[in-house]
C-alpha positions as CSV (number, residue, x, y, z in Angstrom):
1,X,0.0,0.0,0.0
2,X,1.6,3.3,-0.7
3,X,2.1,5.8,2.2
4,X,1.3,9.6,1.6
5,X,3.5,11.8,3.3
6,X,3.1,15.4,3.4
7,X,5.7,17.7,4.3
8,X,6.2,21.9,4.7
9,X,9.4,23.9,4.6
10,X,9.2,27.4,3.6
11,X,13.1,28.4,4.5
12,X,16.4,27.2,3.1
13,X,17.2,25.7,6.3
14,X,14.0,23.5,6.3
15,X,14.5,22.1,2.9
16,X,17.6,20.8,3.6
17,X,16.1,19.2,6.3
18,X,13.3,17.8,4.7
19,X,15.4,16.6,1.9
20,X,17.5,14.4,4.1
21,X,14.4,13.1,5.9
22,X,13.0,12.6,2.5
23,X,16.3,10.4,1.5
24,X,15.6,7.9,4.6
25,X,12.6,7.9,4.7
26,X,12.7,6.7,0.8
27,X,15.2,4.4,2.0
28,X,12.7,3.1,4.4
29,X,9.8,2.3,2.6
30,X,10.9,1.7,-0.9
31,X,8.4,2.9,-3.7
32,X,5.7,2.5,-1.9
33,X,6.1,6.6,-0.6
34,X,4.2,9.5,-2.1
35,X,5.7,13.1,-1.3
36,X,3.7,15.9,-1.5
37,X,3.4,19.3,0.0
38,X,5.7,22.7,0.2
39,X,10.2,22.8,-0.2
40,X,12.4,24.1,-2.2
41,X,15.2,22.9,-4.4
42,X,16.2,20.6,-2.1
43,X,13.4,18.7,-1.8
44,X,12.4,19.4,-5.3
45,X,15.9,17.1,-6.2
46,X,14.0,14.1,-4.1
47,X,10.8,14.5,-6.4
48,X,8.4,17.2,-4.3
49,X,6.7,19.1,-6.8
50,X,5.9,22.3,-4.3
51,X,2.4,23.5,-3.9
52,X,3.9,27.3,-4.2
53,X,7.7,28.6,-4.5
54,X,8.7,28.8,-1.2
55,X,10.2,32.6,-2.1
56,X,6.5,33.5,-1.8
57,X,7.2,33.3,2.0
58,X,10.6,35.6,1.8
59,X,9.2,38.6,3.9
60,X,11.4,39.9,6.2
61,X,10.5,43.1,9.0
62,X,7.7,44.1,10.6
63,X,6.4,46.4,8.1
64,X,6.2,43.9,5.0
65,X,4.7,41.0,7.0
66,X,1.9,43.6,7.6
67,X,1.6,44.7,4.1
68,X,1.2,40.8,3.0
69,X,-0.8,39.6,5.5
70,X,-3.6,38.8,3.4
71,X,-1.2,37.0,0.8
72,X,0.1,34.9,4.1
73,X,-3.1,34.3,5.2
74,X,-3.9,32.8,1.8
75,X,-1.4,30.6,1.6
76,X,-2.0,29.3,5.2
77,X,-5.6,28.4,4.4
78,X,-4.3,26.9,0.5
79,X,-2.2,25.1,2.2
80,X,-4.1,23.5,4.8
81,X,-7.2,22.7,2.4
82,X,-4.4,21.0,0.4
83,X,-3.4,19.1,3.4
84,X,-7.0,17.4,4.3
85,X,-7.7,16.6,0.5
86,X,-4.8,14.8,0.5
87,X,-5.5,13.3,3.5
88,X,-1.5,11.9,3.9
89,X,-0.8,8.9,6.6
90,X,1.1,11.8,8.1
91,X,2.0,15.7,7.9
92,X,5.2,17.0,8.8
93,X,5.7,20.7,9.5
94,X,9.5,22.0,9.7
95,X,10.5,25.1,11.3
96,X,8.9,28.3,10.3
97,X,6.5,28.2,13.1
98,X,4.4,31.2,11.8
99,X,3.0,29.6,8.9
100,X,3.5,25.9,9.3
101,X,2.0,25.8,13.2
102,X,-1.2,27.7,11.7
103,X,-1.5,25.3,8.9
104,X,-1.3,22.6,11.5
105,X,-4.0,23.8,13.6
106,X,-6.5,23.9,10.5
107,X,-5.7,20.6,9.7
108,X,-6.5,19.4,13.5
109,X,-9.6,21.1,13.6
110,X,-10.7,19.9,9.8
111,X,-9.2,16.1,10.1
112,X,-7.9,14.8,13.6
113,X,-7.2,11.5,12.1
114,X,-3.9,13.2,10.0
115,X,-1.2,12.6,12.7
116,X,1.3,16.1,13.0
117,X,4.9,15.8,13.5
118,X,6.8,18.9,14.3
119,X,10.6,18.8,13.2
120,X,12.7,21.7,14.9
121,X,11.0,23.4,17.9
122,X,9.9,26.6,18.3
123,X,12.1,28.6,21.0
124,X,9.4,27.8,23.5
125,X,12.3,27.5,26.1
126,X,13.3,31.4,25.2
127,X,10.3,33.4,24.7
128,X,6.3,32.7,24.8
129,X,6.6,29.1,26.9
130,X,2.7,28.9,26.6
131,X,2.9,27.8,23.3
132,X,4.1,24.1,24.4
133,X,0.8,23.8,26.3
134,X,-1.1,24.9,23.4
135,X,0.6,22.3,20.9
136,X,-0.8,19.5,22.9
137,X,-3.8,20.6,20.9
138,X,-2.3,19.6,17.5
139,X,1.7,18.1,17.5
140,X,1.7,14.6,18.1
141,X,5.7,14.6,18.8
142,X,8.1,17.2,18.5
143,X,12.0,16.5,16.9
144,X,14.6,18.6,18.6
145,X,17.4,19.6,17.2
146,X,19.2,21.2,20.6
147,X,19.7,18.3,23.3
148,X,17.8,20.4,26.1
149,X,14.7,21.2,24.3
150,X,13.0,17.8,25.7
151,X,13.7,18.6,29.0
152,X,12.0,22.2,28.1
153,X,8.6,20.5,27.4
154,X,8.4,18.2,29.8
155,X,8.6,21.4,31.9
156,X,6.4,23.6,30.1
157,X,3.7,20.3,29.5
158,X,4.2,20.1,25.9
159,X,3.6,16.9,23.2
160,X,6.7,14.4,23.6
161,X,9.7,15.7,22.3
162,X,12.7,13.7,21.5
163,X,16.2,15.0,20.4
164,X,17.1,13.6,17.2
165,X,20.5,15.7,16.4
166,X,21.7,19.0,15.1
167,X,22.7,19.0,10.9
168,X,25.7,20.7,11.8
169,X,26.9,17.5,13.8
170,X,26.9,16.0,10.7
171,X,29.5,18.3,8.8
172,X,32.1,18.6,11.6
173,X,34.7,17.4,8.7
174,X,34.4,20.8,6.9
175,X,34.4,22.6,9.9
176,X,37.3,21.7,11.6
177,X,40.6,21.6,10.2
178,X,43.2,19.3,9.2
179,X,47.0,19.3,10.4
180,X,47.9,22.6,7.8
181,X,45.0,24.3,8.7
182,X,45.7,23.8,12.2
183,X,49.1,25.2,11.5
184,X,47.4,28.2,9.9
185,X,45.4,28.9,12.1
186,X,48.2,29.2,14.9
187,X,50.2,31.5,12.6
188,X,50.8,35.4,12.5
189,X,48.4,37.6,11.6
190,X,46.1,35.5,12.8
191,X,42.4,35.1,10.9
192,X,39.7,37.0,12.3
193,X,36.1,36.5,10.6
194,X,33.6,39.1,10.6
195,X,30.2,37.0,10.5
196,X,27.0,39.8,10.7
197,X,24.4,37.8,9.2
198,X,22.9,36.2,6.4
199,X,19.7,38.7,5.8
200,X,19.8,42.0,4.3
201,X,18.5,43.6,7.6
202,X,21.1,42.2,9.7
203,X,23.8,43.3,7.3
204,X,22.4,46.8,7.7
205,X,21.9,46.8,11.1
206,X,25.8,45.7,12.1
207,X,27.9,46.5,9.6
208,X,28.8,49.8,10.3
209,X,29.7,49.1,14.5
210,X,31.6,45.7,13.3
211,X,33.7,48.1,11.2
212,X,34.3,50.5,13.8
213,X,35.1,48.0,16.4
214,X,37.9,46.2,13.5
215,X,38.9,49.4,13.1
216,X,39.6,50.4,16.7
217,X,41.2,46.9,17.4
218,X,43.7,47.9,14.6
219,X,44.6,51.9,15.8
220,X,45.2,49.8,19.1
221,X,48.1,47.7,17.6
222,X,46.5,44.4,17.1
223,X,47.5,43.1,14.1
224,X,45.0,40.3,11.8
225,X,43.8,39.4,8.6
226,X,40.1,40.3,8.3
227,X,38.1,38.0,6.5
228,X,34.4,38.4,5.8
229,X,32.3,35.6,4.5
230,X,28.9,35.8,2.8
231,X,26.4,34.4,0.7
232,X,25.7,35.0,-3.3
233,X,22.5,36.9,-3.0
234,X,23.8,39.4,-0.1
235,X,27.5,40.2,-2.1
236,X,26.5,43.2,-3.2
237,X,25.3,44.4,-0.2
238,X,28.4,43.5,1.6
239,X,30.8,44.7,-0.9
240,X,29.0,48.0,-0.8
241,X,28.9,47.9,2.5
242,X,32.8,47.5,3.2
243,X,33.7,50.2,1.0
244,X,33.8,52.8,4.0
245,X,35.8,50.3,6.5
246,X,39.2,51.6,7.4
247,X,40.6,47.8,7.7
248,X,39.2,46.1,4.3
249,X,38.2,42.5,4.6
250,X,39.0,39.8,2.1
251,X,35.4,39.2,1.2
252,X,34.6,35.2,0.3
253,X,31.0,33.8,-1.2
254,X,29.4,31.0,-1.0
255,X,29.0,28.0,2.4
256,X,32.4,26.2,0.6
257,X,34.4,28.9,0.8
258,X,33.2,29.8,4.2
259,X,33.9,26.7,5.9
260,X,37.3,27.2,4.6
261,X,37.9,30.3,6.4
262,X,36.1,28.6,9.8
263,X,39.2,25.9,9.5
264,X,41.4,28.5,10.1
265,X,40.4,31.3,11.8
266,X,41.8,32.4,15.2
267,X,39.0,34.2,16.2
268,X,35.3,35.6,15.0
269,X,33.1,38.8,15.8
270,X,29.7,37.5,15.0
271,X,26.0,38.2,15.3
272,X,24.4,35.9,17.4
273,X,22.4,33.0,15.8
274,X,23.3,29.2,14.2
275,X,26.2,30.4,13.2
276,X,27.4,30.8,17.2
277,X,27.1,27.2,17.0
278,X,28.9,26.4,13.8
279,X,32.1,28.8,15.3
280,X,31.9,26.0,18.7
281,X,31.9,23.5,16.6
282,X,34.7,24.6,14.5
283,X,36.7,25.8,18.4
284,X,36.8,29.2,17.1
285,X,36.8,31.8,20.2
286,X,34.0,34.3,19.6
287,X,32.4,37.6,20.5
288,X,28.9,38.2,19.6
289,X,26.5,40.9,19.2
290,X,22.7,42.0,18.4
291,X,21.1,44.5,17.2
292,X,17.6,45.2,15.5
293,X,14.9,47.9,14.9
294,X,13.4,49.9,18.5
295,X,10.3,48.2,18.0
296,X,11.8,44.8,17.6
297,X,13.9,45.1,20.7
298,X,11.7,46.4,23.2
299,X,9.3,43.7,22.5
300,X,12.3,41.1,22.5
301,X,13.2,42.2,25.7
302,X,9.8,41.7,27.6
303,X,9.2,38.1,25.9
304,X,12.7,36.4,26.3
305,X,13.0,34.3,29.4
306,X,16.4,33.1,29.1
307,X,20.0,34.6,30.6
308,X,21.9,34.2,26.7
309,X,20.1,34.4,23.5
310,X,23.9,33.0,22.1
311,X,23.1,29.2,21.0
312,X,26.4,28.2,21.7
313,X,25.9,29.1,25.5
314,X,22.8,27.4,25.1
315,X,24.0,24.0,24.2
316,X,26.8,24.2,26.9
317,X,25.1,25.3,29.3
318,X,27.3,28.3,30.4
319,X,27.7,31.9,29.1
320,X,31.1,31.5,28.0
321,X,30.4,33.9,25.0
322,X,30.2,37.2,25.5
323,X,26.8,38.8,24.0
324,X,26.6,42.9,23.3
325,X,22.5,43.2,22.8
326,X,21.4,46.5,21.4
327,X,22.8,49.9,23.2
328,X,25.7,47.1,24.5
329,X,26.9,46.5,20.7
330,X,29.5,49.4,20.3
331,X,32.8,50.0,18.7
332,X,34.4,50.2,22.0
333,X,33.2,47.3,24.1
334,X,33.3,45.3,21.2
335,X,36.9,45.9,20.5
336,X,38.2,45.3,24.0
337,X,36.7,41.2,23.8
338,X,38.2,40.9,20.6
339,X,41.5,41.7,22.0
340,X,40.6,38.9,24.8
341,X,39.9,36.7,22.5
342,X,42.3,36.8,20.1
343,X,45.2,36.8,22.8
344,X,45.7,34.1,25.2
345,X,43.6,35.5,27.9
346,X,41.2,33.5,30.3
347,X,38.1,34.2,28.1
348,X,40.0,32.5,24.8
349,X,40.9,29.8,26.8
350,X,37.7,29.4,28.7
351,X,35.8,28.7,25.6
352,X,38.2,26.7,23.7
353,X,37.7,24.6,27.4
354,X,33.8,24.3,26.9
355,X,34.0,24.0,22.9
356,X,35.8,20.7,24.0
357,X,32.6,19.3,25.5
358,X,30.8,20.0,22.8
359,X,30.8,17.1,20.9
360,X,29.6,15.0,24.2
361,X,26.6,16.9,24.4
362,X,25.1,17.4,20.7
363,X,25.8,13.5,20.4
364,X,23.4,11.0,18.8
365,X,25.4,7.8,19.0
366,X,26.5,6.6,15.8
367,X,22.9,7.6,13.8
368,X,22.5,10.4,11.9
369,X,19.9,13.2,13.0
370,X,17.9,12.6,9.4
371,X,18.0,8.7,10.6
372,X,16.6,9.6,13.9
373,X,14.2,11.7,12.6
374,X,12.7,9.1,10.6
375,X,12.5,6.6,12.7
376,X,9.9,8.7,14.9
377,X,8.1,9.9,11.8
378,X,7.0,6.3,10.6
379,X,6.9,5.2,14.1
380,X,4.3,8.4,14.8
381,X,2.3,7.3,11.5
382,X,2.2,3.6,12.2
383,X,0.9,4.4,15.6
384,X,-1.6,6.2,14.4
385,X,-2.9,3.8,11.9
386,X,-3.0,1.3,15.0
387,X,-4.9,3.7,16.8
């Protein structure tokens, strides 16, 4: 009998996620699986044929998420109509909590029987906690990508929850480097990368303190060689961007030629996010910061619950890396943790202590997180049939 499974991913990250879990779950059952629902090239390359282009989601800020509500609103109720007339053995929503949690909820209320698998969590452990409680109502079991997200809804009474495994774990061979690169990275100047995000908002919002604080490090006699890595669709931006910097970068594109530069930096000044945890990973000392629109911020501020919003401190359970938020992200205080962290003070060598655990913590034995993730996906939808 062939098995119907329909998936949603409306980010980058997400495909790649539902790609892989594709993959096994192909693996798994043979030709008797049917993929439908919402990806992007990834999954397009494992034969989803996409309800929409997942670019119809790309709104970023405040004001354009207004402007194309209705649009969203649309797609939401498209979507979720596409979902019951499907009627799949199982739906699986991946990340993007906004639209694929909504969708979810329809399809509760309009078919109970279609069993709901959630793959990556919402931060219910770092802002709005209520919303474990309220996903009781229509997640059947949740895959975690951090290792102390289970814990967080037992705590906060949410639906099971089980840590399958971080991608990143997979991909520690590009990240960390080989005996040269080791070399490299212990040689003068040493590499410092300037990391300030992968969206056009963040690039506008830290690019001009990153340069200053560069720039102050340098008129204080620390000597490195700047490196600043981006993505294709954001090189013009950066380029432009950089023209003004007293201390000009070596700009690199694309995720190869990044991890590259991660296998032998010294050191990285980078806005907080995943990539916090790809710099651990890699044992690369960091200093983060943040900073967004007024608006953004103060309502940030009353809704996190947690003492780091730095991933990396997250995972290890300590706030080993330092985090400027907001008025805290300037030239100055910026500058003087770079200068920790480049020379051998107790901060460097604090993290490069904690990066060592890593490993131990984000583990998943000798399965891979896509493995792990289907094994709770067919075991959800066999369940379900049972029940």
């Amino acid at each position: 009998m062939e098995r119907r499974i329909f998936l949603i991913a409306t980010e980058e990250s997400g495909d790649r996620l539902g790609a892989n879990l594709m993959k096994v779950l192909r693996q798994r059952l043979g030709d008797g699986v049917r993929f439908e629902g919402i990806g992007g090239r990834a999954m397009a390359r494992e034969g989803l044929e996409s309800l929409f282009p997942i670019e119809e989601l790309s709104i970023i800020g405040l004001a354009a998420v207004v402007k194309e509500l209705p649009k969203i609103l649309g797609l939401i109720k498209e979507t979720a109509i596409a979902v019951t007339e499907a009627a799949p053995d199982i739906l699986v929503i991946i990340d993007s909590p906004d639209f694929t949690h909504r969708v979810a909820k329809r399809v509760r209320a309009k078919d109970p029987g279609i069993p709901i698998v959630n793959y990556v969590s919402p931060s219910v452990w770092a802002w709005r906690p209520g919303r474990a409680r309220a996903m009781l109502k229509y997640v059947d079991h949740v895959l975690a990508l951090l290792p102390f997200e289970p814990e967080a809804y037992r705590r906060l009474h949410g639906p099971p929850c089980t840590y399958v495994g971080h991608p990143l774990t997979e991909q520690l061979a590009s990240l960390r480097p080989n005996a040269d690169e080791a070399a490299q990275r212990a040689q003068s100047p040493p590499v410092l990368l300037v990391l300030p995000g992968s969206r056009r908002s963040e690039i506008r919002h830290h690019m001009a303190v990153f340069g200053q604080a560069v720039a102050r490090l340098q008129e204080q006699g620390v000597t490195f060689e700047l490196v600043l890595p981006t993505m294709p669709h954001l090189q013009e931006a950066v380029v432009d961007a950089v023209k003004d910097w007293p201390v000009q970068p070596q700009v690199v594109i694309g995720e190869q030629e990044k991890r590259a530069k991660f296998r032998i930096a010294h050191a990285a000044l980078a806005k907080s996010g995943t990539v916090t945890l790809e710099l651990a990973l890699a044992e690369v000392p960091m200093v983060t910061a943040y900073r967004t629109g007024s608006v953004e911020a103060w309502i940030l501020r009353r809704a996190i619950k947690v003492n780091s919003v730095i991933l990396a401190n997250l995972v290890i359970g300590e706030n080993v890396v330092p985090e400027f938020l907001q008025e805290d992200c300037t030239p100055e205080k910026l500058s003087q943790a770079l200068r920790d962290v480049i020379g051998d003070s107790e901060l460097r060598r604090k993290q490069l202590e904690a990066f060592a655990k890593i490993d131990g913590i984000m583990s998943t034995g000798n399965q891979p997180p896509s493995a792990r993730a289907a094994d709770i996906v067919l075991a959800t939808m066999w369940q379900a049939r049972r029940g």
